[in-house]
N, C-alpha and C positions, 0 to 999 in steps of 0.2 A: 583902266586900260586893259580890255582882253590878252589873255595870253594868243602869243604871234603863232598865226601862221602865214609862212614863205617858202616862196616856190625855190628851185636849184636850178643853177643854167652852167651849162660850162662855161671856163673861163674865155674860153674864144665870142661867146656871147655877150660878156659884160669887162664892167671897167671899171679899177678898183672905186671904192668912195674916198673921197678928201675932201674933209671940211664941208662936205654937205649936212645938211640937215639930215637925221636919221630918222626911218620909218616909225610912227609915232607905237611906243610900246616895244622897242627893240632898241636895246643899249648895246649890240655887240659894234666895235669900229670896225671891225673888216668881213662886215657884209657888202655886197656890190651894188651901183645901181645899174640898169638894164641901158644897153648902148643906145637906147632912143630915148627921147626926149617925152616924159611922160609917164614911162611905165613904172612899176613895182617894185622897187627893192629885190634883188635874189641872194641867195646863198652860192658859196662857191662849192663847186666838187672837188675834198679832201680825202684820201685815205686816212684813216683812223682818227678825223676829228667828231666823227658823229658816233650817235648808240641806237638804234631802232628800238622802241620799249613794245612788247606786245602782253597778249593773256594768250595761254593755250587754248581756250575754247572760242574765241572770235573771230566768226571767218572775215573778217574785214583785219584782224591782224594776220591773218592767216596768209591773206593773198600778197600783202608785204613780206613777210617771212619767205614763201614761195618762188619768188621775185630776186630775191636777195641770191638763194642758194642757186636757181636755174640761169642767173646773169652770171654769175661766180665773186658773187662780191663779200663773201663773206669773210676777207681779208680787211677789207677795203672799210666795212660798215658792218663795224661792232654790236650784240644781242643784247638785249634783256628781255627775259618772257616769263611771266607773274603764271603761277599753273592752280591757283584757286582762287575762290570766292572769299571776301571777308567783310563783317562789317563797315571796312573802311576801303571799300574797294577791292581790286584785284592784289590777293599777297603774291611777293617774293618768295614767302617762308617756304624751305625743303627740310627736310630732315637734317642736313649736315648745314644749314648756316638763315639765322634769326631774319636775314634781312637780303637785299640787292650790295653786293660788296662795291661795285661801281658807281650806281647813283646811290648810294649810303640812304635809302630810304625803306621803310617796309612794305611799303602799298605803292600802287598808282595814283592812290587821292594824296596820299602824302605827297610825292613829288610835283603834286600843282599848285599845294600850300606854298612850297617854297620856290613857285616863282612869281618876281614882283608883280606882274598885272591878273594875275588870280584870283578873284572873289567868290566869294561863299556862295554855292547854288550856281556856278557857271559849270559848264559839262568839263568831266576831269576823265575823258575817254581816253580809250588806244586803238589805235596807234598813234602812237607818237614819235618825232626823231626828236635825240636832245644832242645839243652842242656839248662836248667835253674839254674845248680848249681854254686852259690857262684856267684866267678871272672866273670865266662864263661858264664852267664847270655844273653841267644839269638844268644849263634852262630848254626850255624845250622852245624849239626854232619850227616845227613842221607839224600838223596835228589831222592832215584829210585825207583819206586811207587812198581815194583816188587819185589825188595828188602824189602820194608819197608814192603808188605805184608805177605811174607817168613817170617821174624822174626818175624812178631805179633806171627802168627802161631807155627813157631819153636824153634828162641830164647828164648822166653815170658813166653816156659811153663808155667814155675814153677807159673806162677802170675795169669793163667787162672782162668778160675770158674770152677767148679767139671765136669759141664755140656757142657761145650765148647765143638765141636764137633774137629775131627783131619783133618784139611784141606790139609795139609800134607803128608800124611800116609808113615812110612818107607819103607812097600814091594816094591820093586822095580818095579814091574808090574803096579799096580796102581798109581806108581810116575811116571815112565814114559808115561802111557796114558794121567795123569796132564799134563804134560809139554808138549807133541804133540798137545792137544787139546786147553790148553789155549796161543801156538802162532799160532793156526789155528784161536782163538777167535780175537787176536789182528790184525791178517791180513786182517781180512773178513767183523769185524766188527768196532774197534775203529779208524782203519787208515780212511776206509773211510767216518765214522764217523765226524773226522777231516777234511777230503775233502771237504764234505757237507757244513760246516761251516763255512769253512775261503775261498774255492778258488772262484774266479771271474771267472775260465773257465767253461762254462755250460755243455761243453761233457765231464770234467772231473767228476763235479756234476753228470750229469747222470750215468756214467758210474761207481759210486763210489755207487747211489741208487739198481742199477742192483746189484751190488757184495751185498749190506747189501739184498736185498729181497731176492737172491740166500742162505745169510747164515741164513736169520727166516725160511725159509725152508728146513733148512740141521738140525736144532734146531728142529723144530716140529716133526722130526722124529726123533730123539734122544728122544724126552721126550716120546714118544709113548711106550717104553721097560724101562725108568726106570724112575722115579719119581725127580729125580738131572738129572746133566749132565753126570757124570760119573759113580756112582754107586747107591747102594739104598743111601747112604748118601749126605750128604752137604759139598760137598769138595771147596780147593779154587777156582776152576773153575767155580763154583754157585755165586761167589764173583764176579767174576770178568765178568760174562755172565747177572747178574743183573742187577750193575752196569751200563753196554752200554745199557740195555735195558731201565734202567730209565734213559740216554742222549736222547735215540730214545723217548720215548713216552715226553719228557720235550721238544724238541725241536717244533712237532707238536702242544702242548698244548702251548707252547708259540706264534706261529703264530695263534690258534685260538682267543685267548687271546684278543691279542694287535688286531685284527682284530675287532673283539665285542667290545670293548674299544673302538677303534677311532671311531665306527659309534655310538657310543651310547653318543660320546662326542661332534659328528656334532649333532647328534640331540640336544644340549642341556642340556643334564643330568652334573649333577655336579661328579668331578674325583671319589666319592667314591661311587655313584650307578654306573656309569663308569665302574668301577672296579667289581661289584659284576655282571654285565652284562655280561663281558668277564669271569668270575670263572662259570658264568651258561651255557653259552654255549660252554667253555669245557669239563662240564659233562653232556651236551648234546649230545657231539659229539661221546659218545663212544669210546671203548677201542684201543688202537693205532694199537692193536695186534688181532682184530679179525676177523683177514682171517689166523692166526693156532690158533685152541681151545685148542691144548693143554701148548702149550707157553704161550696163553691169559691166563688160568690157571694157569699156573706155576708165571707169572709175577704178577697176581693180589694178591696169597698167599704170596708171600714176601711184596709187596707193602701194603698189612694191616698188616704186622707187623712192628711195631714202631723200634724194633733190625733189620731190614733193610733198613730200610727208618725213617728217624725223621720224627715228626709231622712238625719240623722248615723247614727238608728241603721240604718235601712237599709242605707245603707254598708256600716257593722260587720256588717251579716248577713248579707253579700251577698242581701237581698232585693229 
């Protein structure tokens, strides 16, 4: 049995389960079933019964993360965010503590081991939400970054801030422009995003830079007519258009980085002038985005607020 994933509805949506049959691969007793006849198993919307698990470098956690702090939920739905690579997936480990003190695990691959429909060779990605109550303590309920961004948005309501904008919107005009433009964003921009980074074939590498310069100039003139991607507001497409942008500018800051780093450590400098060597000549180098002004704009306004970007994750990106 696959580890579950299950969508969230609010309670005004659904109705508790009693003595039903439970969604096959999901031992929790109070999840819901959906008020009509037919549908899907949901999760209910709890203050501080879930944990959001991400990695610092993944814009698909990223945009969750993103989501969380601009709803104001981050009373409501508790963090864990893994800031390195490790042989066994994404670690927990910082300097002040060996492991995640909340899901008691070291890795993201460890935390899939220990859920019962897991098997070896199934994807052990993030993001992920895991349930923390009671019994059911760290299994993971929720695993599809789109999904999980949808319900901050729409299940969560009720638990927003006053202020949270509608990333969502009901009219249908405006929800279907969302949804054209944000798998026009995932085709153009995250797929080859991921090309760049993992393949060994150099014309696919090329040809994957081609499609992302192609889409910051399909982007630069989008932002020309409205100040977001979509309309005058901050829809989730602003989430999710961010997001790869802070992939794109962390990836070059990371090669200038470790570039300045290793020459400043043949020279002789010890790892922590080392280190402040490569943080200077990233903000030497100037902005990742400025051949469009107006994208460099729009990236740099999100990027000094802290509700789109942590001061932690910045660190981690040297951004």
């Amino acid at each position: 049995m696959p580890v579950p994933h299950l969508r969230f509805a609010p309670s005004s949506e659904t109705t508790p389960q009693t003595g039903e049959p439970q969604a096959e691969g999901v031992q929790h007793d109070d999840i819901f079933l959906a008020a009509h006849e037919g549908a899907e198993p949901t999760l209910p919307v709890q203050a501080g019964r879930y944990r959001l698990v991400t990695y610092v470098g993944c814009p698909w956690c990223r945009r969750a993360e993103i989501a969380r702090r601009l709803l104001g939920l981050t009373e409501a739905l508790e963090l864990s965010r893994a800031y390195k690579g490790s042989d066994d997936g994404f670690c927990f480990e910082t300097h002040d503590q060996a492991f995640d003190q909340d899901l008691r695990v070291r890795t993201t691959r460890e935390l899939y081991r220990r859920q019962p429909g897991w098997e070896p060779g199934e994807s052990t990605s993030v993001p992920v939400i895991v349930d923390q109550q009671g019994h059911f303590r760290g299994q993971i309920v929720s695993r599809q970054s789109g999904d999980i961004l949808e319900d901050l948005a729409n299940a969560w309501k009720e638990l927003h801030a006053a202020d949270a904008p509608d990333l969502y919107p009901q009219d249908p005009e405006v929800r279907a422009e969302i949804d054209k433009f944000d798998e026009w964003v995932d085709e153009n921009l995250y797929h080859p995003n991921g090309t760049m980074l993992h393949s060994d074939d150099q014309e696919e590498i090329t040809a994957a830079q081609t499609k992302v310069v192609t889409a910051l100039n399909q982007l630069e003139g989008r932002l020309v007519a409205n100040g977001w991607m979509i309309d005058s507001q901050v829809r989730g497409s602003d989430v999710r258009v961010f997001a790869i942008l802070v992939s794109l500018a962390a990836s070059r800051a990371k090669q200038i980085f470790k570039a300045a780093r290793d020459s400043a450590l043949e020279k002789g400098l010890n790892s922590e002038d080392a280190a402040r060597a490569g943080s200077l000549a990233v903000r030497e180098s100037g902005s990742a985005f400025a051949d469009w002004p107006h994208l460099d704009g729009y990236f740099k306004r999100l990027l000094d607020n802290p509700v789109w970007l942590s001061a932690e994750e910045r660190s981690a990106l040297h951004l």
